[in-house]
N, C-alpha and C positions, 0 to 999 in steps of 0.2 A: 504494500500500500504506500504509496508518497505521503510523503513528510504533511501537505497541506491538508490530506484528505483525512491521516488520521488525527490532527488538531483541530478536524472540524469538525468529526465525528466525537473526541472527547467532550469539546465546546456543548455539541450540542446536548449531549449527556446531562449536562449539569445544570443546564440556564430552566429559568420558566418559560422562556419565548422562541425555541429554537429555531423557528422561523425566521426571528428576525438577526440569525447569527451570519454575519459575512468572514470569508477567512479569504484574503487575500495574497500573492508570491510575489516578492520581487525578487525574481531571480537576476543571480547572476554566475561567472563563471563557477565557480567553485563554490561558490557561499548564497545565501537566500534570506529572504529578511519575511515570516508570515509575520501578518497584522489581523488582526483579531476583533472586528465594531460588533458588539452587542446590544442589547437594548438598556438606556439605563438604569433601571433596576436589576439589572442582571449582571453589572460590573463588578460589584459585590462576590457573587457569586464564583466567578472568574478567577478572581484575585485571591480571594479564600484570608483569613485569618492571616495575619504576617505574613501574608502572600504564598501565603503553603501552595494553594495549589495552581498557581500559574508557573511557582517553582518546579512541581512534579509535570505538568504539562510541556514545560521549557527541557527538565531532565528527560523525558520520553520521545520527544523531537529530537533534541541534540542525538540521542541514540539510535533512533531511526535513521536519521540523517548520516550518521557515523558507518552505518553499513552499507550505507553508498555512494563515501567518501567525500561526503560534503560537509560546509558547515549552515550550523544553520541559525538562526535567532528569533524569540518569540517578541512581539509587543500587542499589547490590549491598547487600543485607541480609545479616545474618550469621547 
């Protein structure tokens, strides 16, 4: 599965609005930047408690990412 499709897949997991989750690529050569708009009550959500789990979601890309030798980085837009 690519790196965007399963951050969109966990995204949508966890919000109350999974509809309104967009997960965006900016790829490049080697490296990629996903961006992550949710609906605002659903940022919360995302971001988890001292960021726990955009932490685990960033941990699970980066490793995804890792076995197909890319790099890669998470951001939540507001």
């Amino acid at each position: 599965m690519p790196v965007k499709g399963l951050v969109e897949h966990i995204t949508r997991a966890l919000v109350d609005e999974p509809e309104s989750v967009q997960v965006r690529e900016v790829a490049g050569e080697r490296s990629s930047i996903i961006e992550i708009a949710v609906a605002p009550s659903d940022i919360g959500k995302v971001i988890g408690k001292r960021g726990r789990i955009i932490h685990a979601i960033r941990t699970v890309a980066k490793a995804s990412a890792a076995k197909q030798d890319k790099r890669v980085e998470v951001e939540v837009l507001e």
